[in-house]
Structure formats: structure tokens, C-alpha cells
VEXDREN-2710 file (C-alpha; in Angstrom, 1 decimal):
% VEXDREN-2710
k/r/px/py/pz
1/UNK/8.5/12.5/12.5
2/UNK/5.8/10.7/10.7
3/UNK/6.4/12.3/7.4
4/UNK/9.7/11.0/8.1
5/UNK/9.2/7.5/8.6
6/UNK/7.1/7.1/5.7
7/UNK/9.6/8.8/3.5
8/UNK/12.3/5.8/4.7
9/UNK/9.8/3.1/4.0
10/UNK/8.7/4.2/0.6
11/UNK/12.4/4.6/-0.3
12/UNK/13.1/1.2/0.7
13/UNK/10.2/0.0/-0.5
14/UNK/11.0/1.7/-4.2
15/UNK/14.6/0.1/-3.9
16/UNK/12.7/-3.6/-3.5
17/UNK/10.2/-2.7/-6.3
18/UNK/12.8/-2.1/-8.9
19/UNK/15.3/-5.0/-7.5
20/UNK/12.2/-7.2/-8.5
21/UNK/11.1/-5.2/-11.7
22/UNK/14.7/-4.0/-13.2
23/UNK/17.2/-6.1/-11.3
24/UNK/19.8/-5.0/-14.5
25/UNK/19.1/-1.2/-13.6
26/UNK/18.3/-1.4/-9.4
27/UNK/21.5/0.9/-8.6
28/UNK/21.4/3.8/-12.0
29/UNK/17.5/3.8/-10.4
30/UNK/18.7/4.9/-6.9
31/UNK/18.1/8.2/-7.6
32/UNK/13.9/7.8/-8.4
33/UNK/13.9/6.0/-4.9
34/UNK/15.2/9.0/-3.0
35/UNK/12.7/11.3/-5.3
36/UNK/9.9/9.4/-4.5
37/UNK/10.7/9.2/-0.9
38/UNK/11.0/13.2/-1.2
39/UNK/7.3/13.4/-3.4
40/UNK/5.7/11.3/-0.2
41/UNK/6.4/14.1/2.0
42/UNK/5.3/16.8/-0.3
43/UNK/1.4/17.0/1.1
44/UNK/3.3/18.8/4.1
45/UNK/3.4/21.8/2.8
46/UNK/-0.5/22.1/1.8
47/UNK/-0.5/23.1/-1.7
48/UNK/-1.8/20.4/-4.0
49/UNK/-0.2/22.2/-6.6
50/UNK/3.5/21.6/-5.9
51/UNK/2.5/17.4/-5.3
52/UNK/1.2/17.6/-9.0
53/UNK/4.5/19.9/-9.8
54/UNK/6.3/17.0/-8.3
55/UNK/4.9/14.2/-9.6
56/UNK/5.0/15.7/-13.2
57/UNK/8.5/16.5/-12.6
58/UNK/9.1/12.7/-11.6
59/UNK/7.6/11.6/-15.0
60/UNK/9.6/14.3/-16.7
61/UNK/12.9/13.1/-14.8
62/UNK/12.3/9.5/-15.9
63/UNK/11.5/9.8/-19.2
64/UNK/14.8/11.7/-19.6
65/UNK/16.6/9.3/-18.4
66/UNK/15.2/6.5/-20.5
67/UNK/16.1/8.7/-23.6
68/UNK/19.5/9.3/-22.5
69/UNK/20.7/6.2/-21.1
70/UNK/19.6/3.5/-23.6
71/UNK/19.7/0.0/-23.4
72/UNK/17.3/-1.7/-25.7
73/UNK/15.2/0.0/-27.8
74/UNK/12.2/-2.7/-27.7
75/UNK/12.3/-2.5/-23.7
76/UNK/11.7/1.2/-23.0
77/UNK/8.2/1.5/-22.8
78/UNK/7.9/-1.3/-20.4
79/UNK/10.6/-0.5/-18.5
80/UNK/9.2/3.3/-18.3
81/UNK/6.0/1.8/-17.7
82/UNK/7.3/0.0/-14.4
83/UNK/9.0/2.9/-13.3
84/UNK/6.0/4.8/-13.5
85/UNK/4.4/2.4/-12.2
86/UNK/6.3/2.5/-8.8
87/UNK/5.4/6.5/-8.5
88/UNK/2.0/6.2/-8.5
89/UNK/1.6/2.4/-6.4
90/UNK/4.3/3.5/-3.6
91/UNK/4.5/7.4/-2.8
92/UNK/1.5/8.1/-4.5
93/UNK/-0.9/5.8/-2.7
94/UNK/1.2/6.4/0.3
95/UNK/0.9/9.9/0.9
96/UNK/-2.1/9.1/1.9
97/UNK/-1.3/7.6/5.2
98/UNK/0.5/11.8/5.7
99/UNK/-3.1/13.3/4.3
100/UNK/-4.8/11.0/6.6
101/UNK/-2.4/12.0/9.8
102/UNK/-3.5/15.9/8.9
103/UNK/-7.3/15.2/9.3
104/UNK/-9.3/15.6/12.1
105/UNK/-8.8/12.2/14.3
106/UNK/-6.1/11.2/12.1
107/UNK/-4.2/9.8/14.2
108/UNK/-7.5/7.5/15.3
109/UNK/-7.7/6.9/11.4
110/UNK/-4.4/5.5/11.5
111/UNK/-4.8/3.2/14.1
112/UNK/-8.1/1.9/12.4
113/UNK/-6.2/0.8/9.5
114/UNK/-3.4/-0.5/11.3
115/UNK/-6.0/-2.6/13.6
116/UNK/-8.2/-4.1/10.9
117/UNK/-5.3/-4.9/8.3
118/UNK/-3.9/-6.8/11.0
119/UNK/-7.0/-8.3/12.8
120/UNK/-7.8/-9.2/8.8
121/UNK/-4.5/-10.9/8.0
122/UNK/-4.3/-12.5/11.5
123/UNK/-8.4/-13.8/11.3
124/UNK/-7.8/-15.3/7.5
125/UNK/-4.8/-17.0/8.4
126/UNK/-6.1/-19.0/11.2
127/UNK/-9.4/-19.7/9.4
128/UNK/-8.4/-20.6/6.4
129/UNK/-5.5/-22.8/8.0
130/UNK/-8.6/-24.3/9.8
131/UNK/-11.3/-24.5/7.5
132/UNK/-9.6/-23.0/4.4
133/UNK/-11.0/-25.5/1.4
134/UNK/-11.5/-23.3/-1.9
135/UNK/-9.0/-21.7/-2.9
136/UNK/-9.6/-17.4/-3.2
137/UNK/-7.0/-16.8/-6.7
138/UNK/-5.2/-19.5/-6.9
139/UNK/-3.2/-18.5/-10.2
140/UNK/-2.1/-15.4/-8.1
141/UNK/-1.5/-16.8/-4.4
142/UNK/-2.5/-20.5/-3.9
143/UNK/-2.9/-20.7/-0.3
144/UNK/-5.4/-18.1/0.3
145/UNK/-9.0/-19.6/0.5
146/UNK/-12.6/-18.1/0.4
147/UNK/-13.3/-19.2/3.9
148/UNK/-10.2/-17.3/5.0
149/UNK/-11.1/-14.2/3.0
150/UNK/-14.2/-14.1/4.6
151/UNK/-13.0/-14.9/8.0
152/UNK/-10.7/-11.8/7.4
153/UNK/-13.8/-9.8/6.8
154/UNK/-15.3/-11.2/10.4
155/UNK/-11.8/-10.1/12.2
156/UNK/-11.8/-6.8/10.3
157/UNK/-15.2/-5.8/11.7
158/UNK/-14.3/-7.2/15.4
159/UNK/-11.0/-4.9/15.3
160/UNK/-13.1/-1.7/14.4
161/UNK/-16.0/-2.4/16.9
162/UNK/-13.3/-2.7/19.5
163/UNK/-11.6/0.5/18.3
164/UNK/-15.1/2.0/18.5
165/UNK/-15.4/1.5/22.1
166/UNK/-12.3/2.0/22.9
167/UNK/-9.9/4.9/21.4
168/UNK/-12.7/5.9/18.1
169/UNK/-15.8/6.7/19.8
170/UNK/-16.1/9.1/17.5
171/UNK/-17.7/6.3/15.1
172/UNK/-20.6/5.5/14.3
173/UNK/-21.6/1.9/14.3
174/UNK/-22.4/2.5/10.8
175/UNK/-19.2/3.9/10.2
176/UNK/-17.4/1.0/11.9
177/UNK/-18.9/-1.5/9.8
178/UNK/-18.7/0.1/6.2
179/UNK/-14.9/0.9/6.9
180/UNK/-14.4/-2.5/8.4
181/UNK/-15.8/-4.1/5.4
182/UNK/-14.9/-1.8/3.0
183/UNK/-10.8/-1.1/4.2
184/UNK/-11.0/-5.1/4.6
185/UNK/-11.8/-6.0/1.4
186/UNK/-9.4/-3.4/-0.4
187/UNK/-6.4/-4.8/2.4
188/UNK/-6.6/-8.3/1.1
189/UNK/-7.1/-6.9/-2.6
190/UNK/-3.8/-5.0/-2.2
191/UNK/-2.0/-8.2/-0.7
192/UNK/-3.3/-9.8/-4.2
193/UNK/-2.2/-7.5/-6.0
194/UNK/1.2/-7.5/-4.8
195/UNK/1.4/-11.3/-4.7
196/UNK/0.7/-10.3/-8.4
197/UNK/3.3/-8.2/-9.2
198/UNK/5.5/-11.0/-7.6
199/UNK/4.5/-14.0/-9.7
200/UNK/5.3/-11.6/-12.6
201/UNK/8.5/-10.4/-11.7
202/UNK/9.2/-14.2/-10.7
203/UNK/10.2/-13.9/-7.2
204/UNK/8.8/-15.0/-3.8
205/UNK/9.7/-11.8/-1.6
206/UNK/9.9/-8.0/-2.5
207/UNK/12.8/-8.0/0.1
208/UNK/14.6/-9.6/3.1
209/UNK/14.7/-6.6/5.5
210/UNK/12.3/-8.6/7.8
211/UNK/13.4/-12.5/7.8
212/UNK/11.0/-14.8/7.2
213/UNK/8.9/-11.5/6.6
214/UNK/10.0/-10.5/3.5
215/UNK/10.4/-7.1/2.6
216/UNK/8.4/-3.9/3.4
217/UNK/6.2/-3.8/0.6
218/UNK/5.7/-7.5/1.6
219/UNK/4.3/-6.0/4.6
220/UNK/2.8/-3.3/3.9
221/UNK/0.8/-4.3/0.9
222/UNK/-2.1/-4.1/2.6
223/UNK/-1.7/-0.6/4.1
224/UNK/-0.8/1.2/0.9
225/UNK/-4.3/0.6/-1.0
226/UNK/-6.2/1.2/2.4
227/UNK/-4.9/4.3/2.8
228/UNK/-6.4/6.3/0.2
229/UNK/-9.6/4.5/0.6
230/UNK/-9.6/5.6/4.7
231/UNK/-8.4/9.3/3.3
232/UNK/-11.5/9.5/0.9
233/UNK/-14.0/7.7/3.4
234/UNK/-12.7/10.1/6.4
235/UNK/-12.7/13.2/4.2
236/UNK/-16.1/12.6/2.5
237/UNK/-18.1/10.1/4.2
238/UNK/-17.2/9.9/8.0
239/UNK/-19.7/11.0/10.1
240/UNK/-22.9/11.5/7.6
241/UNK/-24.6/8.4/9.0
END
């Protein structure tokens, strides 16, 4: 059911990427949504060689159909590029949250990241609205400021203490404060990168599925580069403190 739920999101999500990236070819791209949506589900069936069969197969797929339904010769390698692009920043990064769910404690993992993207998002709005003076990137998202950023941080590492005591006893106070920090800091980087991706594509939402919101990858921005951070801190590092 999990599996399944991400596989909707990252389809939607795909659909809002290429309405911002390719509005001209959104509906002939339909098809690399669904695939996607398919290759995010892939990690289910424990072979690591059928995800790389798939997501060669997806490059494969699209490079075909640049070749065979040409537009403008001077636009297919960028527009290749972007499609590509969405593979590897949606179901790629988010078949992580799936790997994540098959660990030990990974529903407790999933939580965490849940809890401290929030706590982050909700602490750096409040501060910054409060105290918020130099702006943070201000070519890429002019309202964010450092003292929000860093406020983030400070609700990041409140969240995971509280998980600590409560449903993750499982960390170590060491543990709680390297993945607070660490998952914080790569949460508000994805945000910015996103934000980035918007300015370029000129638009101020990725979708409208959630009003006032935006769309899902407006919300989960975050989420998607936490998630193979927390899969490669749980896997490798969790617990060796």
C-alpha cells in the first residue's frame, strides 16, 4: 500500500515536472510519467539488477522517442536532458522512501523524516517571519533568510529528540542530532533546489493539486533529497555511535 502511494505521487509529480519543463510536449510525455511511477516500485522485488534494467530501459525508451518524434533539432538535447532529468530527481531519489520502509525500523525512519522536514519548515517560517533579516539565496527564493535557516536547524533537532523519546528509542543521542542536522540541512537544500528549477522554468507553482499549496513536488521537495540521505545514514551509519 506504501509502494502504492508513492507510485501515484511520483506520477503526478512527473506530470507537474514536465507541465513546467515541456509544457508543448506534457501529454506525448504521459507515457514516461506512468514508467517512472512503475520504476519507483521496482526495489520491491529485491534485485538491484532489474531497478538498473529499468532505469536503462527508461533512458533507452526516451531517447527513442526523441529520435522518432522530432520537433527541433537544436532542442533535443535539452529537452532529453530534462526528461532525464525527471528519472533520476523524482523515482530515482524517491525509491528511497520504499528502501527506507524495507529496513529495520523503517517505518520509525519514515516518521523521522516526516517529523523534522516539517518541524524545519514550520521553525524557519516563524523565525525568519520574526527575526528573518538576511536573506539565505535571494536570486533563487527571496524570502528565505539565514536566521530562518538556522531556526529550521533548531526545530529539526527538537522534532528528532522528541521522536527519540517517544516512538525512536532506538537512537542514539548522537544519532538524533547528526540526522537532525544533517536531514535538515539537505530538506531545505532540496526546497532550494526546487524553488530553482521553478525560476528556470518561469513559474511560481509545480502544480495546483493542493490550493494555496501548490503542487506535490511543491510539497514534497523536501522529502525527496532526505530520503536517500536517511536510506544511506540508516543502512551504514545508524547505530555505530
Amino acid at each position: 500500500m506504501f509502494a502504492l502511494m508513492l507510485c501515484l505521487l511520483c506520477f503526478i509529480a512527473m506530470l507537474e515536472f514536465f507541465g513546467m519543463a515541456l509544457p508543448d510536449r506534457k501529454r506525448e510525455l504521459y507515457p514516461f510519467a506512468f514508467i517512472g511511477a512503475v520504476i519507483l516500485a521496482i526495489p520491491l522485488f529485491g534485485d538491484d539488477r532489474i531497478f538498473i534494467m529499468s532505469i536503462t530501459a527508461s533512458f533507452l525508451l526516451a531517447g527513442f522517442h526523441f529520435l522518432f518524434r522530432l520537433k527541433e533539432m537544436s532542442m533535443v538535447a535539452q529537452e532529453l536532458s530534462l526528461v532525464v532529468t525527471a528519472f533520476i530527481y523524482i523515482p530515482f531519489l524517491m525509491s528511497h522512501l520504499l528502501l527506507i520502509r524495507l529496513l529495520p525500523f523503517g517505518t520509525n525512519w519514515l516518521l523521522l523524516i516526516m517529523l523534522i522536514v516539517m518541524t524545519n519548515d514550520t521553525t524557519a517560517y516563524y523565525v525568519g517571519s520574526a527575526i528573518g533579516k538576511h536573506r539565505l539565496y535571494e536570486a533563487v527564493s527571496p524570502k528565505k533568510s539565514i536566521e530562518g535557516a538556522i531556526g529550521g536547524l533548531f526545530g529539526s533537532l527538537a522534532g528528532t529528540l522528541f521522536a527519540k523519546f517517544t516512538f525512536f528509542q532506538q537512537l542514539s543521542f548522537t544519532d538524533a542530532v547528526a540526522t537532525a542536522l544533517v536531514i535538515g540541512i539537505i530538506g531545505q537544500l532540496g526546497d532550494l533546489f526546487e524553488s530553482l528549477l521553478k525560476r528556470s522554468f518561469g513559474v511560481k507553482d509545480s502544480g495546483t493539486i493542493f490550493p494555496g499549496h501548490g503542487g506535490v513536488l511543491d510539497r514534497m521537495d523536501s522529502i525527496i533529497f532526505a530520503a536517500p540521505v536517511t536510506y544511506y545514514y540508516a543502512l551504514f551509519l545508524f547505530g555505530r555511535f
